[in-house]
C-alpha positions, 0 to 999 in steps of 0.5 A, spaced: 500 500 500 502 506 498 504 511 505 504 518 505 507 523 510 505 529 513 506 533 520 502 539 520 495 538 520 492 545 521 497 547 514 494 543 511 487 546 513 489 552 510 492 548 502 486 547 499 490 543 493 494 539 498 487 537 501 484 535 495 490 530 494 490 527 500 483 526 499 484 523 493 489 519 495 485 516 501 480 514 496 485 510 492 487 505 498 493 509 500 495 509 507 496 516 510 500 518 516 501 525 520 507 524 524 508 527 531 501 530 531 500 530 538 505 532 543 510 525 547 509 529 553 501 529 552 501 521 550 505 520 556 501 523 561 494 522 558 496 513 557 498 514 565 492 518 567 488 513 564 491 507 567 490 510 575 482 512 572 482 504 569 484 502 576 480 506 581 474 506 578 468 501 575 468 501 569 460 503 566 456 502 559 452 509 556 450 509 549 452 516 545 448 521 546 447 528 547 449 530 554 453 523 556 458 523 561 465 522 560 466 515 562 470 508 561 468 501 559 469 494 559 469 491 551 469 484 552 466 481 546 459 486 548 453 484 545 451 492 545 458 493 539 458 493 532 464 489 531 466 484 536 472 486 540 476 485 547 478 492 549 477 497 555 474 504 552 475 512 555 470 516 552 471 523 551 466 528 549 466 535 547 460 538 552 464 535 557 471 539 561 477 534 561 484 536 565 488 535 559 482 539 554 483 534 549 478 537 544 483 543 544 489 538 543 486 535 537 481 540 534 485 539 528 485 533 527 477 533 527 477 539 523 481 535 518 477 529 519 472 533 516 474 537 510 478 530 508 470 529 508 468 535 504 464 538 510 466 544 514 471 543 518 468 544 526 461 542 524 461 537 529 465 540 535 459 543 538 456 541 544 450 539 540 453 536 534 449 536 527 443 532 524 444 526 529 452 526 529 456 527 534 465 528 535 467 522 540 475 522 542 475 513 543 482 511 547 482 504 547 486 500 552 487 492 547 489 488 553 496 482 552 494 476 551 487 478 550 485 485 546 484 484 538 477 488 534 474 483 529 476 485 520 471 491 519 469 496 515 466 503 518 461 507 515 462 512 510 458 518 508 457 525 509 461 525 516 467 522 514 470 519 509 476 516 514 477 515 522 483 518 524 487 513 529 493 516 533 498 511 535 499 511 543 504 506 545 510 503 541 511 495 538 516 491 541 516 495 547 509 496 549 507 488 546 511 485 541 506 482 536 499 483 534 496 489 532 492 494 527 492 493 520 489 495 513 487 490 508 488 495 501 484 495 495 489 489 492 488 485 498 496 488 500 496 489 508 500 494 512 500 493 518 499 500 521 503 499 529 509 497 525 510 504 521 508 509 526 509 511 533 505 514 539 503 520 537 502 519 530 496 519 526 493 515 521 488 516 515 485 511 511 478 510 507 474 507 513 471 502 507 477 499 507 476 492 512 480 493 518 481 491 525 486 489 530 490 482 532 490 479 537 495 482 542 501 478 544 495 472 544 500 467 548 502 472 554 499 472 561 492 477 562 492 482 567 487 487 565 490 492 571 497 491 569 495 495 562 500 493 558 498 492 552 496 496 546 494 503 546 491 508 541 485 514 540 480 514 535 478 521 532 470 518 531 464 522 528 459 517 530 451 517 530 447 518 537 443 511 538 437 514 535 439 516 528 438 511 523 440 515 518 447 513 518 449 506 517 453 502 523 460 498 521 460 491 518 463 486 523 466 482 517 469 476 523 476 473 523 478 475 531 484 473 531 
C-alpha cells in the first residue's frame, strides 16, 4: 500500500490543493500518516492518567448521546458493539471539561477529519453536534494476551470519509506482536503499529476492512497491569437514535 507523510495538520487546513490530494489519495487505498501530531509529553501523561482512572474506578456502559458523561468501559466481546472486540474504552466528549482539554489538543485533527470529508471543518465540535452526529475522542486500552477488534469496515458518508487513529504506545516495547492493520484495495496489508509511533496519526478510507490482532495472544492477562496496546480514535459517530447513518460491518476473523 502506498504511505504518505505529513506533520502539520492545521497547514494543511489552510492548502486547499494539498487537501484535495490527500483526499484523493485516501480514496485510492493509500495509507496516510501525520507524524508527531500530538505532543510525547501529552501521550505520556494522558496513557498514565488513564491507567490510575482504569484502576480506581468501575468501569460503566452509556450509549452516545447528547449530554453523556465522560466515562470508561469494559469491551469484552459486548453484545451492545458493532464489531466484536476485547478492549477497555475512555470516552471523551466535547460538552464535557477534561484536565488535559483534549478537544483543544486535537481540534485539528477533527477539523481535518472533516474537510478530508468535504464538510466544514468544526461542524461537529459543538456541544450539540449536527443532524444526529456527534465528535467522540475513543482511547482504547487492547489488553496482552487478550485485546484484538474483529476485520471491519466503518461507515462512510457525509461525516467522514476516514477515522483518524493516533498511535499511543510503541511495538516491541509496549507488546511485541499483534496489532492494527489495513487490508488495501489489492488485498496488500500494512500493518499500521509497525510504521508509526505514539503520537502519530493515521488516515485511511474507513471502507477499507480493518481491525486489530490479537495482542501478544500467548502472554499472561492482567487487565490492571495495562500493558498492552494503546491508541485514540478521532470518531464522528451517530447518537443511538439516528438511523440515518449506517453502523460498521463486523466482517469476523478475531484473531
Amino acid at each position: 500500500m502506498k504511505m504518505i507523510d505529513f506533520s502539520e495538520p492545521g497547514h494543511i487546513l489552510k492548502d486547499p490543493e494539498r487537501l484535495e490530494e490527500l483526499r484523493d489519495e485516501i480514496i485510492r487505498g493509500s495509507v496516510v500518516v501525520g507524524r508527531s501530531v500530538i505532543n510525547s509529553d501529552l501521550v505520556t501523561n494522558l496513557v498514565d492518567y488513564l491507567k490510575r482512572v482504569g484502576r480506581n474506578s468501575l468501569p460503566t456502559y452509556a450509549p452516545i448521546e447528547i449530554g453523556q458523561p465522560n466515562f470508561h468501559r469494559l469491551n469484552m466481546s459486548d453484545e451492545r458493539s458493532y464489531v466484536e472486540g476485547c478492549f477497555h474504552q475512555f470516552v471523551f466528549y466535547p460538552w464535557n471539561q477534561d484536565v488535559f482539554d483534549l478537544f483543544s489538543q486535537t481540534r485539528d485533527l477533527f477539523c481535518l477529519k472533516s474537510a478530508l470529508s468535504g464538510m466544514p471543518p468544526d461542524l461537529y465540535l459543538g456541544r450539540e453536534g449536527n443532524e444526529g452526529v456527534v465528535a467522540r475522542l475513543a482511547i482504547q486500552f487492547y489488553p496482552k494476551g487478550l485485546g484484538y477488534l474483529n476485520r471491519h469496515r466503518d461507515p462512510v458518508g457525509s461525516h467522514q470519509l476516514t477515522v483518524p487513529t493516533v498511535t499511543l504506545s510503541t511495538k516491541g516495547v509496549d507488546f511485541e506482536s499483534g496489532g492494527l492493520f489495513v487490508e488495501g484495495l489489492d488485498g496488500d496489508r500494512c500493518e499500521i503499529d509497525d510504521i508509526t509511533g505514539p503520537g502519530d496519526a493515521v488516515f485511511v478510507d474507513a471502507r477499507l476492512t480493518h481491525g486489530v490482532d490479537r495482542i501478544d495472544p500467548d502472554a499472561e492477562v492482567d487487565w490492571l497491569s495495562f500493558q498492552g496496546r494503546w491508541s485514540m480514535l478521532i470518531a464522528t459517530n451517530k447518537v443511538a437514535s439516528n438511523e440515518a447513518v449506517p453502523n460498521a460491518v463486523d466482517l469476523g476473523d478475531a484473531s
